[in-house]
C-alpha positions as CSV (number, residue, x, y, z in Angstrom):
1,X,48.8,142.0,52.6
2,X,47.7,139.3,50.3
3,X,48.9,136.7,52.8
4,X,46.8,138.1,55.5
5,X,43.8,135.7,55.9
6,X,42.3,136.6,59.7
7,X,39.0,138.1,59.5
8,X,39.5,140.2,62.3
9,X,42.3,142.2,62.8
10,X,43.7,144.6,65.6
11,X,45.6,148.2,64.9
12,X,47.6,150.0,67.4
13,X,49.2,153.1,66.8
14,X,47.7,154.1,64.1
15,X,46.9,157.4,62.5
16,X,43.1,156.8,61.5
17,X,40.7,155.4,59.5
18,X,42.9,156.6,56.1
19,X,45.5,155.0,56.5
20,X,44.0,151.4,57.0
21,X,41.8,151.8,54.6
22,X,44.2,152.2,52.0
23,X,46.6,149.6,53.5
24,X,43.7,146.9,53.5
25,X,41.5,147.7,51.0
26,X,43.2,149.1,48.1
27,X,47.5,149.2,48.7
28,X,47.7,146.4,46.0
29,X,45.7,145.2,43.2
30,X,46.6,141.8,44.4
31,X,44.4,142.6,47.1
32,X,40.8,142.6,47.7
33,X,38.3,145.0,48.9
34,X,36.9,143.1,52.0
35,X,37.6,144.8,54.9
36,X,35.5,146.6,57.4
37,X,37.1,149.8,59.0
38,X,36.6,151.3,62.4
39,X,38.8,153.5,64.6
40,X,38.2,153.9,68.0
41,X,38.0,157.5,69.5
42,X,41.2,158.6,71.9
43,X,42.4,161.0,74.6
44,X,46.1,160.6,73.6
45,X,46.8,164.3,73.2
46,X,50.4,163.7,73.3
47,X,50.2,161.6,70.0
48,X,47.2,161.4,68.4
49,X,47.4,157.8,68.0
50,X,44.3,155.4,68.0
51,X,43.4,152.0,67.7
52,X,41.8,150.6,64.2
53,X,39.6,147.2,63.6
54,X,39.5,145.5,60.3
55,X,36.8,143.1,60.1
56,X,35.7,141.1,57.3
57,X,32.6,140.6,59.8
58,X,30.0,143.4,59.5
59,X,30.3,145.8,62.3
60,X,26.7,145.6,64.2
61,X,27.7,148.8,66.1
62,X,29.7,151.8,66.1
63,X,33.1,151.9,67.8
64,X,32.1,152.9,71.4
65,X,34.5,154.7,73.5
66,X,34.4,155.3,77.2
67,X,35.7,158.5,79.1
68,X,35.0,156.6,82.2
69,X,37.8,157.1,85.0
70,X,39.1,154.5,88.1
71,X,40.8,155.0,91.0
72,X,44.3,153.5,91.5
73,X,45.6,151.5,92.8
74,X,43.0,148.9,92.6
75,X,42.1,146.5,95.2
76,X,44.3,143.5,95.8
77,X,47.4,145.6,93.5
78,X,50.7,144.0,93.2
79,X,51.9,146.6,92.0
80,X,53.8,148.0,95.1
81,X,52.2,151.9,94.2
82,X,50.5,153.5,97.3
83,X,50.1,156.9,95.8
84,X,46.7,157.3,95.2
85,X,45.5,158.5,91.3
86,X,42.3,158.3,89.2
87,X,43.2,157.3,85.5
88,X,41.2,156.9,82.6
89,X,42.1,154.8,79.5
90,X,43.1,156.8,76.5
91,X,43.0,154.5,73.3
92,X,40.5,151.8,73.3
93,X,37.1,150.5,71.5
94,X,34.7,148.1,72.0
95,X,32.2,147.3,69.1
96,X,30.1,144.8,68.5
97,X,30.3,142.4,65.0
98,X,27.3,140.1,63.5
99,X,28.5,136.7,62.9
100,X,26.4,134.9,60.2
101,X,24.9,131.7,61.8
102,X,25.8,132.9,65.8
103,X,25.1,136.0,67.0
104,X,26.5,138.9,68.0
105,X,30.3,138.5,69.1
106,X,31.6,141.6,71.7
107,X,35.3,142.8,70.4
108,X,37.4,145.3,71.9
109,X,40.7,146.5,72.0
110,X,43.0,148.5,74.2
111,X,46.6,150.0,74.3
112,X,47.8,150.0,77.9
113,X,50.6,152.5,79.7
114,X,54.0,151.3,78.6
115,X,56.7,149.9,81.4
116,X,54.3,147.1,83.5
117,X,57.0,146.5,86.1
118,X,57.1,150.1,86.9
119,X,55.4,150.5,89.7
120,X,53.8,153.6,89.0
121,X,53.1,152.4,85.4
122,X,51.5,149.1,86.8
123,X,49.2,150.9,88.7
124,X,48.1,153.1,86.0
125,X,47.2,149.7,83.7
126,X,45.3,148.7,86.4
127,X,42.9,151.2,86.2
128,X,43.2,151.2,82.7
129,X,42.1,147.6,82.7
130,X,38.9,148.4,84.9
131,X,37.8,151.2,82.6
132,X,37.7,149.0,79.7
133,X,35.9,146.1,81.3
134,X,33.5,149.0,82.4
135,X,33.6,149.7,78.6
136,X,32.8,146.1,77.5
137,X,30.3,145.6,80.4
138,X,27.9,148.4,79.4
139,X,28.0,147.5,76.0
140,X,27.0,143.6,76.8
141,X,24.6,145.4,78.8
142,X,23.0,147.4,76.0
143,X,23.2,144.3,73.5
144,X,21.4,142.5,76.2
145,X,19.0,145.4,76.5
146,X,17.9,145.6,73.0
147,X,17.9,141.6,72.3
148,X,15.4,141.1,75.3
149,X,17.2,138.8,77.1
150,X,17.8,138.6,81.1
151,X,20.8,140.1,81.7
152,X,21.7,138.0,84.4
């Protein structure tokens, strides 16, 4: 890990906050306590997997999750699906991070269904894809809110 230099980092898969914790901030003398740690919230019954943030940028909110649904398959799909579904995504996280001398910088991140040219599959990440921009667009919504500026 001591070759690792990015001061924001993405997990997928991941157990929780344990694990990266002691991978990043205390595996190896040779490396240095300076990560954040955040793990999103899931669904993912099936696995228990979630999605982790490491940030050497202070977190300037918690890791927000969405239990928001959409209907697929979206408008304008090329996905070839007609079936109609609703879907939700299961393992995602948006958060927010203060960057010294700028602002507040948005982050997110998001594991999509496996197998994109499956029809059925592609149609699913669709919807995925618009609950997680729902995600990311209340939360620049609520930053916007409680900084006073137009949200338009």
């Amino acid at each position: 890990m001591r070759h690792i230099s990015q001061d924001v980092l993405n997990a997928n898969e991941i157990e929780g906050c344990f694990m990266l914790n002691r991978f990043f901030n205390g595996s190896s003398p040779s490396v240095a306590h300076t990560y954040s740690i955040g793990v999103g919230d899931t669904d993912d019954t099936g696995t228990g997997q979630k999605l982790g943030l490491m940030s050497r940028v202070p977190f300037s909110s918690g890791m927000l999750f969405s239990k928001g649904r959409a209907d697929t398959p979206v408008a304008n799909s090329r996905c070839g699906w007609v079936r109609a579904k609703d879907t939700g995504a299961s393992k995602h996280y948006v958060t927010r991070l203060q960057v010294e001398n700028f602002g507040t910088v948005i982050v997110g991140g998001v594991h999509f269904k496996a197998g994109p040219n499956d029809p059925p599959s592609c149609a699913q990440r669709e919807g995925q894809a618009l609950v997680f921009i729902d995600a990311v667009q209340s939360l620049l919504n609520a930053t916007r809110a409680s900084s006073g500026s137009d949200p338009h």
